[in-house]
N, C-alpha and C positions, 0 to 999 in steps of 0.2 A: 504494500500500500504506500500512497505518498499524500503528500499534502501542496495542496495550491493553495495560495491566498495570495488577498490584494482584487479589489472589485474588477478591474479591468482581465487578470489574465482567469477570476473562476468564469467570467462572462465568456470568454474565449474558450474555455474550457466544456463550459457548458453545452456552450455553438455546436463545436466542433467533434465533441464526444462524448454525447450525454450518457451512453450506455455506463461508461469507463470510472461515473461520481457515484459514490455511497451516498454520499449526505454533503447538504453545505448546510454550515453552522454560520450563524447571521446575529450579530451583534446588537445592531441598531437597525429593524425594518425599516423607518421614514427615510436614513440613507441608499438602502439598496433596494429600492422599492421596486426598480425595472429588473435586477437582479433575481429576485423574488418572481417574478411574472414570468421570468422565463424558465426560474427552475421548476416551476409549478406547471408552465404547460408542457415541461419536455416531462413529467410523470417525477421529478426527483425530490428528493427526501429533503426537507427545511426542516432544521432545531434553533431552536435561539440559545446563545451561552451569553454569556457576562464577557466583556473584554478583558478583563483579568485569565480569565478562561481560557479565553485564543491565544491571550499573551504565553500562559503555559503550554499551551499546544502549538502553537508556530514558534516560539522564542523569545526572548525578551525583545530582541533586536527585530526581529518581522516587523514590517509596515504591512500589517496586515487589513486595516482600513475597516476593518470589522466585519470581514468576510473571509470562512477557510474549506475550501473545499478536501475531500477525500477520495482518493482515486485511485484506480488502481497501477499498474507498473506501466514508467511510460513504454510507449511503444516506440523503438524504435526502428527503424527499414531496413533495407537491402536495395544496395546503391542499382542491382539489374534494374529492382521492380522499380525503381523512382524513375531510372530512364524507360524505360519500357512506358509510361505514361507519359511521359513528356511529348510534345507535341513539334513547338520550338526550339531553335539551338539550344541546348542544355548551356545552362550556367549555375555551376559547384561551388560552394566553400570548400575547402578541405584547410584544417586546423590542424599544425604539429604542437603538441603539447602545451594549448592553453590550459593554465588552472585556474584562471579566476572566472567564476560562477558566473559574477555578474559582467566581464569583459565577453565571455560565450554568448548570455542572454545580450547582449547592445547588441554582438554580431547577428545573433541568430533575428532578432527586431530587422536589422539594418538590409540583411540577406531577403528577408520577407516583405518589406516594402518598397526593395527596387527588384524585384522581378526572380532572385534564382531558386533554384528548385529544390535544392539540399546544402545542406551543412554537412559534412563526413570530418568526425572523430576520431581518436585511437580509443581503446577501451582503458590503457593502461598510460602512467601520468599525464593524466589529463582529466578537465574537469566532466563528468556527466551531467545529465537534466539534474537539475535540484529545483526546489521549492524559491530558491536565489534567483537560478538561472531564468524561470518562469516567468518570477517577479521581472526582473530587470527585463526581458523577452517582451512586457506587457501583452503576454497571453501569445506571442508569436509560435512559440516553440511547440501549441495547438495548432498550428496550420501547414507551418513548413518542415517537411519532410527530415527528419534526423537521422543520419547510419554514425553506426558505432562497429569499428573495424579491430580488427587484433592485428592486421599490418600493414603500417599507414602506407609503403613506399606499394607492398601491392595492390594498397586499391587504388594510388595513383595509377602505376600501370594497367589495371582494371579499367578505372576510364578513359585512359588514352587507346585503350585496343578497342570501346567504346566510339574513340572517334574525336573528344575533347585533348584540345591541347590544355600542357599545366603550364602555367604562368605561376613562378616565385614572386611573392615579395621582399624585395629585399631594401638595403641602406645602401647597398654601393653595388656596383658593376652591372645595374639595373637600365633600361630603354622607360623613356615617360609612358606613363601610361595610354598618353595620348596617340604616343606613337603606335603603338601596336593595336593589331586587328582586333578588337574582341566579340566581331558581330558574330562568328562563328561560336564552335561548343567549347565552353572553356572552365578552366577549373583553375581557380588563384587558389593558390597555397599560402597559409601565411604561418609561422613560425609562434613560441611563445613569448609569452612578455621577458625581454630581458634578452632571451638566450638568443633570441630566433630561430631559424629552423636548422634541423640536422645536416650535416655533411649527406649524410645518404638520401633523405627525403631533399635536399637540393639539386642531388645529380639527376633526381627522378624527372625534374621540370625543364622543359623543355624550351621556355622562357624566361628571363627575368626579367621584371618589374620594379623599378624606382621612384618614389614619390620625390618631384622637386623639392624642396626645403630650403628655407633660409633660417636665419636667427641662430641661438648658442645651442641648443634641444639636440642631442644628439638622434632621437625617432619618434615618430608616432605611438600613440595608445595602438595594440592592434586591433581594437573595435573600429578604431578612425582609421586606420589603414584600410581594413575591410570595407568600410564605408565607401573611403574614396575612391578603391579601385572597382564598386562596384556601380557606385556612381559612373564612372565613367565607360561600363560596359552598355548601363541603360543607355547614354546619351549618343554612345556610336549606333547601338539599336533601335534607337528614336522611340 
């Protein structure tokens, strides 16, 4: 079982996979009043608790907003079955060992409102769906597609036998992003916070990619990197 909270990603949750919620426990009805009307028409189960209440069951730290849903394990894909539905050129995340929860959920938000189809994970150091990730997703991580792989460098090669090029992110020895085609099927790789990405998961990519920079900062957040590079795949795609 897991826990969502926070009004926007149980609403998304809701949406998305009503079968998958036990219960949402509801703090303040006059707050979540539209929340309430949809967990009632999809057939699901309302409790009211005390915010003290949710504060022990989410954490002290949850901005839970007086809403916690229960559900069951997320579901994660298989990178076939996401392309096998895709329609348009595929466009991938693929993540080498991010750990921060809530840098995964900006990405996984960011990847969901400019058009691509998956996120792809490692199973091992690196962050999973959490109750964080969700939050910070504001309910995205209900919609777009997530695989979680045991080896990252093969399932690069998995989508590139797929037919996607991989584009690296990188700090140096990188083409602007502008420069480079990405109307086609593409998969950016980006590295974790700090480390960046492996010597091996970089020999995987078939591109690099350099964000311009000026000022002292030596890189980007990698949420803002994902961001910009996937900005700029929507804008060559129009």
């Amino acid at each position: 079982m897991r826990l969502v909270y926070g009004v926007n990603p149980v609403r998304e949750l809701i949406r998305s996979r009503p079968r998958d919620v036990a219960v949402v426990y509801v703090a303040d009805a006059a707050v979540a009043k539209e929340l309430i009307a949809l967990a009632r028409d999809r057939a699901i189960a309302l409790e009211e608790r005390t915010r003290r209440e949710l504060d022990a069951l989410a954490g002290p730290d949850a901005r839970h907003q007086g809403v916690v849903a229960i559900a069951g394990e997320y579901a994660y894909r298989e990178i076939d079955d996401v392309l096998d539905a895709t329609v348009e050129p595929p466009l991938v995340v693929v993540l080498d060992g991010v750990q921060d929860p809530r840098n995964l959920g900006a990405i996984v938000r960011s990847a969901h409102v400019l058009g691509a189809h998956a996120v792809v994970l490692a199973k091992d150091r690196a962050a999973p769906v959490t109750p964080v990730t969700v939050k910070a997703s504001a309910g995205a991580t209900e919609h777009l597609p997530i695989c979680r792989v045991t080896n990252l460098v093969r399932a690069i090669e998995q989508l590139k036998e797929r037919g996607l090029w991989a584009v690296g992110a990188m700090t140096d020895k990188g083409k602007p992003p502008a420069s480079l085609d990405l109307k086609g099927p593409i998969a950016f790789v980006l590295g974790a916070e700090g480390k960046g990405m492996r010597a091996l998961v970089e020999r995987a990519c078939d591109h690099r990619a350099e964000i311009p920079m000026t000022g002292r900062v030596a890189s980007l957040n990698v949420s803002v990197a994902a961001g910009i590079l996937l900005y700029e795949a929507r804008r060559q795609r129009g």
